[in-house]
C-alpha positions in Angstrom: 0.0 0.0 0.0 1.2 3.4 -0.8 1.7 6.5 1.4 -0.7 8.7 0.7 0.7 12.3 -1.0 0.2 15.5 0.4 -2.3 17.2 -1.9 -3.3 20.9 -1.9 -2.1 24.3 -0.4 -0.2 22.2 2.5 2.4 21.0 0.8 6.2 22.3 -0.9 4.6 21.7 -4.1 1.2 23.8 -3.3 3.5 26.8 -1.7 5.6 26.8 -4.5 2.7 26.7 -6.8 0.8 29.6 -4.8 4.2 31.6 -5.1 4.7 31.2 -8.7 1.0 32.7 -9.1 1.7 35.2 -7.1 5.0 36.1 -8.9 3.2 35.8 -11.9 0.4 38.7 -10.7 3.3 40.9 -9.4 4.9 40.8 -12.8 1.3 41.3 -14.7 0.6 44.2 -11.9 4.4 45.7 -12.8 4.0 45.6 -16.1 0.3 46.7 -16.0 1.4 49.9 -13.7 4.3 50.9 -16.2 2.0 50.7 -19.3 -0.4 53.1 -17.6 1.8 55.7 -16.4 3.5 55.6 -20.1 1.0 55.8 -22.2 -1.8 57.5 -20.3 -1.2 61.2 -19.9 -3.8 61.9 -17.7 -2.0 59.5 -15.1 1.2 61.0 -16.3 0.7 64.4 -15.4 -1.5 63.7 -12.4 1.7 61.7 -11.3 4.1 64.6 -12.3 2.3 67.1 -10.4 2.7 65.0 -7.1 6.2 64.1 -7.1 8.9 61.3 -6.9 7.5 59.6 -4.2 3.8 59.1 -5.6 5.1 57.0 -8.7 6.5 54.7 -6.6 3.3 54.4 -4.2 1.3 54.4 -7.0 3.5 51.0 -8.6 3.8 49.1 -5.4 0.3 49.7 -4.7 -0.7 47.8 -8.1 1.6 45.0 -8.0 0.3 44.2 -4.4 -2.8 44.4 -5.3 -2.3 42.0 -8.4 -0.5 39.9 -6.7 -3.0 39.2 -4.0 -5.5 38.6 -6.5 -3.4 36.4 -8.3 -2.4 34.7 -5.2 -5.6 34.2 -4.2 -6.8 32.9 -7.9 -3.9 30.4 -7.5 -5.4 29.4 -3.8 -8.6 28.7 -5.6 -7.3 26.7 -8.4 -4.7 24.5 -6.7 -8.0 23.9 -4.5 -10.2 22.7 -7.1 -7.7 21.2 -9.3 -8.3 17.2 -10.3 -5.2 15.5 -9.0 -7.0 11.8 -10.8 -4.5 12.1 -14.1 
């Protein structure tokens, strides 16, 4: 009889799989954030107008934010995934 495999979040292979989703929304949010402030100008100049500081605020805010969503996606998928194959 074989041991029985830890499935799910509680596991090395569910952290690493919950981090790479939540690398992945970082990424998505960095990219996402740099995009905006390049090619909207109404974001731009609000950004201009408030300083050095606000850009980054405004950047870390966004990839936090995406990558808590992301993480939290991952939660749900690694949850409901079908481990039969």
């Amino acid at each position: 009889m074989r041991a029985k495999k830890s499935r799910g979040l509680i596991s090395t292979t569910g952290a690493i799989k919950l981090m790479t989703h939540a690398m992945m929304g970082a990424a998505f949010g960095l990219a996402f954030g740099l995009t905006l402030i390049l090619l909207n100008p109404t974001v731009t100049t609000l950004l201009d107008h408030s300083g050095r500081p606000s850009t980054f605020v405004f950047v870390v805010t966004l990839v936090t934010t995406f990558s808590i969503g992301a993480a939290l996606t991952g939660a749900v998928f690694i949850l409901t995934e079908d481990n039969d194959s």
